[in-house]
C-alpha positions in Angstrom: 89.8 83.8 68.1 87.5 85.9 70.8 86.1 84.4 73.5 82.3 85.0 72.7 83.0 83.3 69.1 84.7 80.7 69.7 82.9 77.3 71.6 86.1 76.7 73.3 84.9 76.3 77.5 88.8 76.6 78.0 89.0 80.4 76.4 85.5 81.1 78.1 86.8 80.2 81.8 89.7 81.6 80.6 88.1 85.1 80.4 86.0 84.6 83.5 89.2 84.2 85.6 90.9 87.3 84.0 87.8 89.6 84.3 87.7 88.5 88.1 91.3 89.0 88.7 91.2 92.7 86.8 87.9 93.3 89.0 89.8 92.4 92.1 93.1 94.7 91.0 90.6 97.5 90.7 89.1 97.1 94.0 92.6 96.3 95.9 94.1 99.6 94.1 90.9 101.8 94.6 89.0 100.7 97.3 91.1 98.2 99.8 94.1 98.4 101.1 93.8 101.3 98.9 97.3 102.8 99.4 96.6 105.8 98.3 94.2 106.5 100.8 96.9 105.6 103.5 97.7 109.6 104.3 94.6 111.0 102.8 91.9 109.0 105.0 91.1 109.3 108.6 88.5 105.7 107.9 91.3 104.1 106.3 93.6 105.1 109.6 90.8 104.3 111.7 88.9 101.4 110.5 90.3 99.6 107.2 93.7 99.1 108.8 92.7 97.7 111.9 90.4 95.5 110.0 93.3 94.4 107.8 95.6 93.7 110.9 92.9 91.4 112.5 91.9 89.5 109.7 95.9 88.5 109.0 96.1 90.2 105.6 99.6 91.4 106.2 100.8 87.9 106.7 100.1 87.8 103.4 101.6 91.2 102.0 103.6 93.0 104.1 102.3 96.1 105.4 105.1 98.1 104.1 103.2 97.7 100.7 100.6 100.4 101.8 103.5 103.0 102.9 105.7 102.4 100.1 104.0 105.8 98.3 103.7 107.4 101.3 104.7 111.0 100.7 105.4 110.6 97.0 102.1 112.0 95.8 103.1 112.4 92.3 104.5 108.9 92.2 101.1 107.7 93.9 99.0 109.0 91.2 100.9 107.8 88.1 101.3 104.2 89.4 97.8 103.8 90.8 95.9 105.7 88.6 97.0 103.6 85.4 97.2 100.8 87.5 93.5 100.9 88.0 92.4 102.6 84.6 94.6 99.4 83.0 92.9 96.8 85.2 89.6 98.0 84.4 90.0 98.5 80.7 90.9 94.9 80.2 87.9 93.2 80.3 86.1 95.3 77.5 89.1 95.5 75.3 89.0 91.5 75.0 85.3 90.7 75.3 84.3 90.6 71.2 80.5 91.8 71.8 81.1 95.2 73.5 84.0 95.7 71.0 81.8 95.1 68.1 79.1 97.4 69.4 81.6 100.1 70.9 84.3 100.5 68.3 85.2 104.1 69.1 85.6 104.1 72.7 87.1 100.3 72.1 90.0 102.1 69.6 90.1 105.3 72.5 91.2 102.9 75.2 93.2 101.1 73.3 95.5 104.5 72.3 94.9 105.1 75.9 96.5 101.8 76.9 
């Protein structure tokens, strides 16, 4: 059963909710706290982090979470990068529509996955 199919309002909330935690995954992992930018940015150094500290994100994760890679380049880019390409994949592989329509590049990310 898809969600564009079916007239189940549980499976289409359902989808809304993943597709807006995968689209906040992508941002986190790419964009903010962005780890990966943690050695690699001097506006990360100088303005994210600060920003973070002041608005009380790390009471919620510690900040230790945007070090853990720290050094490991290798290990930063084959957590993160799948992270993200996984996170932002997800929506199109389950929305029926665009798999329909894109049945190539559907099948491509899903060998990819």
């Amino acid at each position: 059963m898809t969600v564009e199919t079916s007239s189940d309002p549980v499976l289409k909330w359902m989808y809304v909710v993943m597709t807006y935690l995968c689209v906040g995954m992508v941002v986190q992992i790419l964009v903010a706290p962005a780890s990966w930018l943690v050695e690699r940015s001097s506006w990360h150094q100088e303005v994210m982090l600060p920003f973070l500290r002041k608005k009380l994100f790390f009471r919620l994760v510690p900040e230790v979470i945007l070090s853990k890679y720290q050094g490991q380049t290798l290990v930063q880019f084959t957590h993160l990068v799948p992270g993200a390409f996984w996170a932002g994949i997800i929506p199109f592989q389950l929305h029926s529509t665009w798999r329909k329509n894109h049945r190539k590049a559907h099948r491509f990310m899903g060998y990819l996955l």
